[in-house]
N, C-alpha and C positions, 0 to 999 in steps of 0.2 A: 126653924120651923119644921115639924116634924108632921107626918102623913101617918094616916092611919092604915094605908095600904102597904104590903107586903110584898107583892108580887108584880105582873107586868105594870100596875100604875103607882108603885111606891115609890114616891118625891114628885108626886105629879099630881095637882091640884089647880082650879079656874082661879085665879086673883080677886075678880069681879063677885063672883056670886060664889066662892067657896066650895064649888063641888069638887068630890074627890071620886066620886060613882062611877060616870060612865064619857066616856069621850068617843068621837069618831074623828079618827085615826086616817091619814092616807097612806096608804103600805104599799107595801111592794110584797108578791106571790107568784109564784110560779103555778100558771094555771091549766090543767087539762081543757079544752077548748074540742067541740066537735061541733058541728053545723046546728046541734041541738043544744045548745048552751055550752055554760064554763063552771067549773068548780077549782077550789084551790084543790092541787097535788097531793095526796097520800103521803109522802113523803116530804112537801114544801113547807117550810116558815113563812110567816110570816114578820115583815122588817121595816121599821121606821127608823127617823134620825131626828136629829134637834131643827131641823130644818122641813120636817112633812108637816102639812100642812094640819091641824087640826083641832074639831069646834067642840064645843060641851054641848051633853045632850040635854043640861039643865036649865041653860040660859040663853042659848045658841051664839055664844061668843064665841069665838075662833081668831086663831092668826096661830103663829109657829109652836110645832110642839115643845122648844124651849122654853117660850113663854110661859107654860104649865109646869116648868119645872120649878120645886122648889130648893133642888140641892142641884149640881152639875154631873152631867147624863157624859 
C-alpha cells in the first residue's frame, strides 16, 4: 500500500477512515522557555518514534504512531 505523501507523513496513513492529511503528533523539542511563554528553539527538531502517541485530525482516532504506519518507520 503506497501513500501519496512524500515527505514527513510518507507511509503514514489512519486505517479507519483513510486520511493521509493531517495528524497530531506528540514530539519531542527543545524549547526556549522564559516566564512569558515557550517556543521551539531556532535551531531544535522536532522528533517522534513508532511509539509517540498520535490522533488524526480527520476522524480523532489515535493510538501509536506505528499504527499509521503503512510501511516500517
Amino acid at each position: 500500500m503506497s501513500s501519496t505523501n512524500t515527505n514527513c507523513l510518507a507511509g503514514v496513513k489512519r486505517p479507519h477512515c483513510g486520511s493521509e492529511d493531517a495528524f497530531y503528533i506528540s514530539a519531542r523539542v527543545l524549547a526556549y522557555v522564559t516566564d512569558g511563554g515557550a517556543e521551539a528553539a531556532d535551531y531544535a527538531s522536532i522528533d517522534w518514534d513508532p511509539d509517540s502517541h498520535t490522533e488524526c485530525a480527520e476522524c480523532c482516532g489515535h493510538g501509536l504512531f506505528s499504527d499509521f504506519s503503512t510501511s516500517i518507520i
